[in-house]
Every structure is written in C-alpha cells, then in structure tokens.
C-alpha positions as a Markdown table, in Angstrom:
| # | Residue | x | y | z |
|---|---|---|---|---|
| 1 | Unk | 0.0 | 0.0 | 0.0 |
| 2 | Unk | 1.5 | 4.0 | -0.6 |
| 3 | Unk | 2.2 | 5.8 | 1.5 |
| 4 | Unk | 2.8 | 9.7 | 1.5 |
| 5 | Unk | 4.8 | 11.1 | 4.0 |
| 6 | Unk | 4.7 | 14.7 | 4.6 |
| 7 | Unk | 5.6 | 15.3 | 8.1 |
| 8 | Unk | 7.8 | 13.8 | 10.7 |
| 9 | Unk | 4.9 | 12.2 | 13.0 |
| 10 | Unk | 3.8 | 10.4 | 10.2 |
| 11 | Unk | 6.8 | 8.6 | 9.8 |
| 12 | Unk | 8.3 | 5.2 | 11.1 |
| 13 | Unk | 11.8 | 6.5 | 11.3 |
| 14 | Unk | 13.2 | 3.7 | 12.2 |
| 15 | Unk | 11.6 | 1.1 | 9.3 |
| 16 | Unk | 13.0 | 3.8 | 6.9 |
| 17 | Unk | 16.7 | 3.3 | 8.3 |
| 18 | Unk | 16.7 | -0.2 | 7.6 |
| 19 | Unk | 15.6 | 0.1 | 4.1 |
| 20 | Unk | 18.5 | 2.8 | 3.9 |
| 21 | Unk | 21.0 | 0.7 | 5.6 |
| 22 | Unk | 23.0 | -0.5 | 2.6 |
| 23 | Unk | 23.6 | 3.2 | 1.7 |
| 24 | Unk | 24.5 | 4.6 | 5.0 |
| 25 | Unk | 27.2 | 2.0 | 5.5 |
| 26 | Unk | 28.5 | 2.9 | 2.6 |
| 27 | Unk | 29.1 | 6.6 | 3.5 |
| 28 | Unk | 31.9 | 7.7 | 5.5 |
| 29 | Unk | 30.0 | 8.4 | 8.8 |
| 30 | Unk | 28.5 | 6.2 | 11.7 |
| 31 | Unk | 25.3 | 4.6 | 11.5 |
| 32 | Unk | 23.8 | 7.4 | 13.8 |
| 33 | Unk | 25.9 | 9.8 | 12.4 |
| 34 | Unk | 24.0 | 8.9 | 8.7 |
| 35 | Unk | 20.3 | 8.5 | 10.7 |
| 36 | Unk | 20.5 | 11.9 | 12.3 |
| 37 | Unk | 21.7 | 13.5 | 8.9 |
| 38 | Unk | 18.7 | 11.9 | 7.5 |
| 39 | Unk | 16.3 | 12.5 | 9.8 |
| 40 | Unk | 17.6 | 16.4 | 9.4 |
| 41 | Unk | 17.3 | 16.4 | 6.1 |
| 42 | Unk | 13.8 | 15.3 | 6.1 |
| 43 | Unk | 13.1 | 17.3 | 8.7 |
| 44 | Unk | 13.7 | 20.6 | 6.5 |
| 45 | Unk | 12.0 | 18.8 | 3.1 |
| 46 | Unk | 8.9 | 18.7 | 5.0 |
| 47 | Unk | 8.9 | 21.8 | 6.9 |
| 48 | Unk | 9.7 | 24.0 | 3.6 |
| 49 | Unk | 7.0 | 22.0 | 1.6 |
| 50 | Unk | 9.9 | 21.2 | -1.0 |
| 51 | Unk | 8.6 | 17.4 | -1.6 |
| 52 | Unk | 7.7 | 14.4 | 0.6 |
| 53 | Unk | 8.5 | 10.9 | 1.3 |
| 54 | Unk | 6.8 | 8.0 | -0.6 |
| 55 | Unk | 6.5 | 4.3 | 0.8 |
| 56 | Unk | 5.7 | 1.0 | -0.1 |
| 57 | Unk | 4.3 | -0.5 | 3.1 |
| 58 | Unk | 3.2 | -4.8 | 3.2 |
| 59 | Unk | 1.8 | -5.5 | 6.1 |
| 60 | Unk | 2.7 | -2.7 | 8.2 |
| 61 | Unk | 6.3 | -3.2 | 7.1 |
| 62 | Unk | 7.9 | -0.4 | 4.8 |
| 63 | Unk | 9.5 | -2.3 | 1.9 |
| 64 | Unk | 10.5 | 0.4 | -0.4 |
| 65 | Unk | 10.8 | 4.2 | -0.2 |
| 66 | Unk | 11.7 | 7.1 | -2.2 |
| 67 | Unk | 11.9 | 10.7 | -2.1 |
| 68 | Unk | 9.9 | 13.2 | -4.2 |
| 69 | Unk | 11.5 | 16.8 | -4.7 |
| 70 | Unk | 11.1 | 20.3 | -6.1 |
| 71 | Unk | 13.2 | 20.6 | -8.8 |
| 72 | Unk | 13.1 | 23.5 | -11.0 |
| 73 | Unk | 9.7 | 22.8 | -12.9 |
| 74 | Unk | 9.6 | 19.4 | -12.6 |
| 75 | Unk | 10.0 | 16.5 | -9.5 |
| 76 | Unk | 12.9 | 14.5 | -8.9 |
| 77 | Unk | 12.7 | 10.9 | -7.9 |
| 78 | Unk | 15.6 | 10.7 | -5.6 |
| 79 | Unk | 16.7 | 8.0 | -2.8 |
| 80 | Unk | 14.9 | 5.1 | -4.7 |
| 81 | Unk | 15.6 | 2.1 | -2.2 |
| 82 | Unk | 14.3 | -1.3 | -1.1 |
| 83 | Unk | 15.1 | -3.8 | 2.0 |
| 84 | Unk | 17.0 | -6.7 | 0.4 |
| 85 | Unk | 14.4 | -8.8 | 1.8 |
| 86 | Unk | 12.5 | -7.6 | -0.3 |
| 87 | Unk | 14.1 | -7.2 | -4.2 |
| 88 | Unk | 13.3 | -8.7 | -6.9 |
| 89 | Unk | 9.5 | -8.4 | -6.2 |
| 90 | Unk | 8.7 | -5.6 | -8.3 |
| 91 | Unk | 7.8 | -3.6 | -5.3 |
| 92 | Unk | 9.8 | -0.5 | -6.5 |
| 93 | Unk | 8.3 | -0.3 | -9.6 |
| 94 | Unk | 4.7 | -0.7 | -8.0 |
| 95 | Unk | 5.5 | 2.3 | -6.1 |
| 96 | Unk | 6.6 | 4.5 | -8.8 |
| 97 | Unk | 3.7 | 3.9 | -10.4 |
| 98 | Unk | 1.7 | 5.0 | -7.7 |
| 99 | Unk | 3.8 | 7.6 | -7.1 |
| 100 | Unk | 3.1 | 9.0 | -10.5 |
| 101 | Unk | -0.9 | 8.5 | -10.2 |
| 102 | Unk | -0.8 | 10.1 | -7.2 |
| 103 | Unk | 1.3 | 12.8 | -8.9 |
| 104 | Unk | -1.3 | 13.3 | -11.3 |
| 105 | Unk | -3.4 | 16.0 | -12.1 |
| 106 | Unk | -1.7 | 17.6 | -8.9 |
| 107 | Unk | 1.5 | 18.8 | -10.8 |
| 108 | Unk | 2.8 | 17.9 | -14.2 |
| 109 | Unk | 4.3 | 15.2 | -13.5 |
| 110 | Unk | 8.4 | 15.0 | -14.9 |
| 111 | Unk | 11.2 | 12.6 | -13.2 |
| 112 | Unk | 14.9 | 13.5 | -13.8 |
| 113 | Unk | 17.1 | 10.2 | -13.9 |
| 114 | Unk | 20.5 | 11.2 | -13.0 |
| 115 | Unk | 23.4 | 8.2 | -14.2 |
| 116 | Unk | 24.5 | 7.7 | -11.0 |
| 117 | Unk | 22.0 | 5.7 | -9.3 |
| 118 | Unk | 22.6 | 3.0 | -11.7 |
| 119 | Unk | 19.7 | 0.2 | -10.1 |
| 120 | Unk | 17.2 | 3.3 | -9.0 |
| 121 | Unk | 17.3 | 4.5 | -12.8 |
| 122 | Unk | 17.0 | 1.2 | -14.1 |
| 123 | Unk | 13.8 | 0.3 | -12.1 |
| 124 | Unk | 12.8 | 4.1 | -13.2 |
| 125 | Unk | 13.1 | 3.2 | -17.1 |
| 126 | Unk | 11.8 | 0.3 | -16.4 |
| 127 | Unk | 8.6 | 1.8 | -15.3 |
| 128 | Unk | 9.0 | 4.9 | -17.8 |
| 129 | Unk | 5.2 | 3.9 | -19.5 |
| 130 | Unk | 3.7 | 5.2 | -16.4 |
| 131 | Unk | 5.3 | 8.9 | -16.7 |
| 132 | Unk | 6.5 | 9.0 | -20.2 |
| 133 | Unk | 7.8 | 13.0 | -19.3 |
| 134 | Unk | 11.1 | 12.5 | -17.9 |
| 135 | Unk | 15.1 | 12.7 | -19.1 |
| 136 | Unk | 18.6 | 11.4 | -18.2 |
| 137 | Unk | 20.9 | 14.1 | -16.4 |
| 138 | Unk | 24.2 | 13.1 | -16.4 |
| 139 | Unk | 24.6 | 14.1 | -12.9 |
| 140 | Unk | 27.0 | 17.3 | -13.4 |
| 141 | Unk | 25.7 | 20.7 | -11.8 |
C-alpha cells in the first residue's frame, strides 16, 4: 500500500533506516551519524514544503521508499531504495507507479534520472510507461 509522507509524526523512522541501511554503511559516517543527517534532512524537506517521502508498506512493514522533490519545474525521484528482503519483487516499480498517479493532475508530472544511481534509474526506465515526461541528467551541476 503508498504511503505519503509529509511530516515527521507520520513517519516510522526507524523502518526507513533499515531500508537505507546498505547506503549509510557505505558513506563515511557512523550509523547514527547517517540517521541523524537523515532525519535532518527530512526534517527541512517537509517543513519547507519542498517534496515528501513516498513508501511502499506490506503489512505494516515499509518495503521500499523514495523521495519526491522540487526541482526546477519538474520533480525528482531521488533515494529510490528497497530492504534486500524484499528485491526482486517488483515492489519498487509498483511504487513508482503510484507515485506517478498520485502525482497526477496535482502537478505535471516530470522525473529527472541522474546516471549515478545506476539500479534506481533502471527500475525508473523500467517503469518509464507510467510517466512517459522524464530525461537522463548526467549528474553534473
């Protein structure tokens, strides 16, 4: 089921860690260092109104997540993850989907696939009939 996150008490912090796990290891901080960057940065996204946090949830367990954000005119798709449990069950792409219906007829709808997310832009293409209004950045500034 989707979820949309838009505010901090609507948000089980600590499911959302464990689907970021594999990405916070890899960064050069601590575990708690990553979750209270995180939890920051979230913090601010939903405060300033600038986007909002979209989950796939199975049985009251988040499975998936991603983050929708302002972006010039158009929305980025950014932070596209899912537990390892839990790949390889199409559960991303079920989400983006949603995602975009949700996105409908609120805001034109546009994703921005940047190269360096190499299996978040595949499961994006892969799902590119549901919001044909998107294109590849290569990730420079």
């Amino acid at each position: 089921m989707l979820k949309i996150i838009s505010a901090m008490n609507q948000l089980a912090f600590e499911q959302l860690m464990c689907i970021y796990q594999e990405s916070n290891q890899k960064k050069d901080k601590s575990n708690w260092e990553a979750e209270q960057t995180a939890y920051a940065y979230l913090q601010e996204l939903f405060l300033d109104k600038r986007g909002f946090c979209a989950i796939w949830d199975v049985t009251g367990h988040y499975v998936t997540a991603l983050r929708i954000e302002k972006f010039k005119d158009a929305w980025l798709l950014t932070a596209l993850e899912t537990l390892p449990t839990a790949r390889k069950m199409g559960y991303a792409k079920l989400l983006i989907r949603e995602v975009v219906q949700y996105l409908k007829g609120r805001v034109t709808v546009k994703f921005i696939v940047t190269m360096v997310v190499s299996l978040s832009t595949a499961t994006l293409l892969i799902s590119r009939f549901a919001c044909p209004d998107y294109y590849v950045h290569d990730g420079r500034c």
